[in-house]
C-alpha positions in Angstrom: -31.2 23.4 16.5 -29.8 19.8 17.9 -28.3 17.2 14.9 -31.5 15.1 15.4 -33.5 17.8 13.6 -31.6 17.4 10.5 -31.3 13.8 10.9 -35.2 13.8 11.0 -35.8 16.2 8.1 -33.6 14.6 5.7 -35.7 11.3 6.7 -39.0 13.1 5.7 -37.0 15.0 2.6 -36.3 11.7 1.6 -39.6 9.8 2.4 -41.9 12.8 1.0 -44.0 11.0 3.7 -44.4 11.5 7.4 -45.5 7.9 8.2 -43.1 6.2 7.0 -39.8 8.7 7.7 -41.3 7.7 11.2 -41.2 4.2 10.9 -37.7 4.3 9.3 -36.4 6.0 12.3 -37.9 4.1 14.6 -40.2 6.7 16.5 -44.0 7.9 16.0 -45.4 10.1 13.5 -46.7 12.9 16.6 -43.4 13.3 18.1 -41.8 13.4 14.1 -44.4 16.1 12.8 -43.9 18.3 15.9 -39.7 18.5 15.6 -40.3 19.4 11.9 -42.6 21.9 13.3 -40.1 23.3 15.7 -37.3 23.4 13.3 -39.6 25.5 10.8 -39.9 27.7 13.8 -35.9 27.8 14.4 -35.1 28.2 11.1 -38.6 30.9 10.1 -39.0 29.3 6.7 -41.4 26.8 5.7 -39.5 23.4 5.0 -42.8 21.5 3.8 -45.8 21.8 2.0 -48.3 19.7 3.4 -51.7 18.1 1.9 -53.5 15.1 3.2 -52.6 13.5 -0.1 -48.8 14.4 -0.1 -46.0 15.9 1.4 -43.7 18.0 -1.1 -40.3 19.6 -0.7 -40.1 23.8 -0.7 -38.3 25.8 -2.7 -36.0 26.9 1.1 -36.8 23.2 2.1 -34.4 21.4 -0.9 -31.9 24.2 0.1 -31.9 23.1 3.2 -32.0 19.5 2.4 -28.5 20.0 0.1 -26.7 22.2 3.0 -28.1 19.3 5.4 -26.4 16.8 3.0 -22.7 18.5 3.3 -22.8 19.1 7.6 -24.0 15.4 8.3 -21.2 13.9 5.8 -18.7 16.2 7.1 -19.9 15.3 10.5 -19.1 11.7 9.4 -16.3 12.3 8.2 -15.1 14.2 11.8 -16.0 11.2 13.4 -13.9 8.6 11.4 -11.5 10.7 10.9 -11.3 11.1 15.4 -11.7 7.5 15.5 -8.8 6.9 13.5 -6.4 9.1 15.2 -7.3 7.9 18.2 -6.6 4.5 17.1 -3.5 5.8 15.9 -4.6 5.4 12.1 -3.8 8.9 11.1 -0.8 11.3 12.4 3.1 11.6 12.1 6.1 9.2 13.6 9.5 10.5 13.7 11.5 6.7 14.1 15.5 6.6 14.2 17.2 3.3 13.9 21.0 2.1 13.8 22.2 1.5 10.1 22.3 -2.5 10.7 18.4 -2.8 10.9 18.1 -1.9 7.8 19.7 -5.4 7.1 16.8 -7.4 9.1 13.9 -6.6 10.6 13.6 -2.4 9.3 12.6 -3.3 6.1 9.5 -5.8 7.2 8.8 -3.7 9.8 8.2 -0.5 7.6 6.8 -2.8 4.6 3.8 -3.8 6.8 3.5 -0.6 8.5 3.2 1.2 5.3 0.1 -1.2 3.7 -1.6 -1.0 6.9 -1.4 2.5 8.1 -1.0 4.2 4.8 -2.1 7.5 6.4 0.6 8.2 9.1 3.6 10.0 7.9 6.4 8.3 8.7 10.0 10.6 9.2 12.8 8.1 9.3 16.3 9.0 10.6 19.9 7.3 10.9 21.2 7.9 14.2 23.7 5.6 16.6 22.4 4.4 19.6 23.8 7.1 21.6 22.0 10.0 19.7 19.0 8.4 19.6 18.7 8.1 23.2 19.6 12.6 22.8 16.8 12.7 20.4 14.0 10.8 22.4 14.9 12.8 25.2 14.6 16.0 23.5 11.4 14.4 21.5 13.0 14.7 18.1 12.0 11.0 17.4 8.6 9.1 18.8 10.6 6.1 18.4 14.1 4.2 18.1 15.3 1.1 17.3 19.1 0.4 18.7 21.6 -1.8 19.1 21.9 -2.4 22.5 19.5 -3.0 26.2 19.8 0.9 27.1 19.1 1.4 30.5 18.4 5.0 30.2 16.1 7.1 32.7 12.3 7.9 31.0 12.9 5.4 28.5 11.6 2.1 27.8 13.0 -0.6 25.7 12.1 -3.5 24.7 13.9 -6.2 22.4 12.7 -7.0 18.5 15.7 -9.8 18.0 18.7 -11.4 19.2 21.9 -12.4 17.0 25.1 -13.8 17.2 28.7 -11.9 15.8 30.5 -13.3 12.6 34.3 -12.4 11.8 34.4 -10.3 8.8 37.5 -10.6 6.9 39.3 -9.6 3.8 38.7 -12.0 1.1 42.2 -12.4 0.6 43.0 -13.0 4.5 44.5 -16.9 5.4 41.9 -16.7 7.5 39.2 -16.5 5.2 39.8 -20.1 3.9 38.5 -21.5 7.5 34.7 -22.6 8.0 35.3 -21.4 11.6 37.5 -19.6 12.9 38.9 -19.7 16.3 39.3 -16.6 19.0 42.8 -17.3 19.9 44.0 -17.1 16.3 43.4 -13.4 16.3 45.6 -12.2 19.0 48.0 -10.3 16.8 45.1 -9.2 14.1 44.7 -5.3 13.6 40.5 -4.6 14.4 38.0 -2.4 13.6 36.0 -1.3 16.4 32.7 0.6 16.6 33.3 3.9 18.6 33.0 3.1 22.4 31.3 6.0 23.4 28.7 5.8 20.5 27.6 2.0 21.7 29.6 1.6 24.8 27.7 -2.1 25.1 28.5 -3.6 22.1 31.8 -2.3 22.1 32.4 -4.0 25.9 31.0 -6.8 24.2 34.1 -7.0 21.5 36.4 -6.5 24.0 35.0 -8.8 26.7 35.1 -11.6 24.2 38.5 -11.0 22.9 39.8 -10.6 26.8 38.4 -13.8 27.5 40.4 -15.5 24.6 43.9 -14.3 26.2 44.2 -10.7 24.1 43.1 -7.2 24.1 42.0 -6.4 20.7 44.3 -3.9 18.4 42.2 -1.5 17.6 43.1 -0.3 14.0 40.8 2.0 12.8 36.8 2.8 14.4 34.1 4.0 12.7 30.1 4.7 12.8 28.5 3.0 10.8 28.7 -0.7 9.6 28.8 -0.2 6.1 31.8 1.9 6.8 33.2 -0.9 8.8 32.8 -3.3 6.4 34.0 -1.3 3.5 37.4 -0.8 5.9 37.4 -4.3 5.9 37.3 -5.0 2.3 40.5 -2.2 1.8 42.0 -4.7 3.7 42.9 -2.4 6.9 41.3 -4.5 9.6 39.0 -7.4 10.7 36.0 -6.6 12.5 33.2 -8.6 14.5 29.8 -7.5 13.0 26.0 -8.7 14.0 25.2 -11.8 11.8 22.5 -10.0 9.9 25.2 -7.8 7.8 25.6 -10.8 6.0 23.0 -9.3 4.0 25.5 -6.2 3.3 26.9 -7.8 0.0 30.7 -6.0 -0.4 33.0 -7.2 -2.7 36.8 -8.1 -0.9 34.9 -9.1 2.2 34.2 -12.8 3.3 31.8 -13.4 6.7 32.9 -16.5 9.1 31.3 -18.0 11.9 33.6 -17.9 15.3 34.1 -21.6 17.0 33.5 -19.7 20.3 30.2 -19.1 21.8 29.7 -15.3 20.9 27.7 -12.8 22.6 24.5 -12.1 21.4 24.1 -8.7 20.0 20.3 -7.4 19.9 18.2 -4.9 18.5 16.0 -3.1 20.8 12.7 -1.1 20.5 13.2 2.3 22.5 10.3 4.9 23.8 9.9 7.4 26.0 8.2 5.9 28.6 5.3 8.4 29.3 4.9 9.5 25.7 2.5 7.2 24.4 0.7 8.2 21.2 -2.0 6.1 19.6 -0.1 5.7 16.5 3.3 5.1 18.6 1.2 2.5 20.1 0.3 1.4 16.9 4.0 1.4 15.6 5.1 -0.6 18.6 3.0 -3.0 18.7 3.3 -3.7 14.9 7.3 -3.8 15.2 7.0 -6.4 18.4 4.7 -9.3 16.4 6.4 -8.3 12.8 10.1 -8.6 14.6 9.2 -11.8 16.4 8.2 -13.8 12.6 
């Protein structure tokens, strides 16, 4: 039995007419009435009764004609359901990302995502840059969002923004009373520095920058993640430099100032495994790159 048998009976279930099932799908009546024929034969039931003044249904033939009903929508329902995942519609995504995205362009990112592609299961994970580069190795994540242009063997990256560093103080710091404040006046200030061998880049960064204005940094007190940072900060144990987006990390005791120097920009990058490309990874990243760049 091939799908086009059932494809032509339910026409003629339908149609109670042979003439017309024919026209509907486009072929001849001969070719129509000898298939029927032929499926009788398959199946060893009699699907029809025929007259020359009608065409009726048998008692085996609106059996059939139910059962036909369930394996064509299901068959429909394979197909869309195929056509989906393979236009990575449908499926899982495992995505780790740095604790400041979720003060920019996270939120949008999973927002739109979300409305679009409500049928892929999304597994989200806080990780620093350097275990998420662990994780996509070992293909615990599909995707990761850090802080920093990796350059990291079987991985791509690609960048979703660039941002400048602001000072964050203690509200109650002299400092703090400055629009801008200037490098060189924080020669003998204690720091609070992000863990060098968890983002070895950004950290350079910090130190670059302060190297350049005549000092090495005193580094105080490190920590993980930038909400710690900041709430160091605001117990009044440190400054730190922090990507312009935790602006939008609202902490009492804490105050955010522009620098008068040129900063380095600090970025947040799209990372993949470079020969692991799912439809709906393809999906995500392609989705995060236009929703990033708005």
């Amino acid at each position: 039995m091939e799908l086009r048998h059932l494809h032509y009976f339910v026409a003629v279930a339908e149609e109670l007419h042979f003439s017309r099932a024919a026209e509907r799908l486009h072929i001849s009546q001969p070719p129509l009435s000898q298939q029927i024929r032929v499926l009788e034969e398959q199946l060893g039931v009699k699907l029809f009764e025929r007259t020359k003044r009608q065409v009726q249904l048998t008692k085996a033939g609106k059996a059939f004609l139910e059962h036909s009903y369930l394996v064509l929508a299901q068959l429909e329902q394979a197909i869309e359901v195929t056509q989906r995942i393979g236009r990575g519609e449908v499926g899982r995504l495992a995505i780790a990302f740095v604790d400041s995205a979720t003060y920019t362009v996270l939120p949008d990112i999973l927002s739109v995502f979300r409305e679009q592609f409500p049928a892929v299961e999304l597994r989200l994970h806080e990780m620093t840059t350097a275990q998420q580069i662990q994780a996509l190795h070992l293909k615990q994540v599909d995707v990761g969002i850090v802080r920093s242009a990796i350059i990291e063997p079987g991985l791509s990256v690609e960048c979703l923004l660039q941002e400048s560093l602001v000072l964050a103080l203690p509200q109650t710091h002299p400092l703090s009373a400055q629009n801008k404040v200037s490098l060189s006046t924080l020669a003998s200030e204690s720091f609070i520095l992000f863990p060098a061998k968890l983002g070895p880049v950004f950290y350079d960064q910090i130190i670059n920058m302060c190297q350049q204005a005549g000092f090495r940094p005193k580094v105080a007190q490190e920590a993980v993640q930038m909400q710690t940072i900041i709430g160091l900060v605001a117990a009044g144990l440190g400054i730190a430099f922090v990507p312009t987006s935790m602006q939008n990390f609202h902490r009492s005791g804490v105050v955010y100032r522009p620098l008068q120097e040129q900063t380095p920009s600090s970025g947040l990058y799209l990372a993949w495994r470079q020969y692991d490309l799912s439809p709906v990874i393809k999906t995500f990243l392609g989705l995060a790159q236009k929703t990033g760049q708005v």
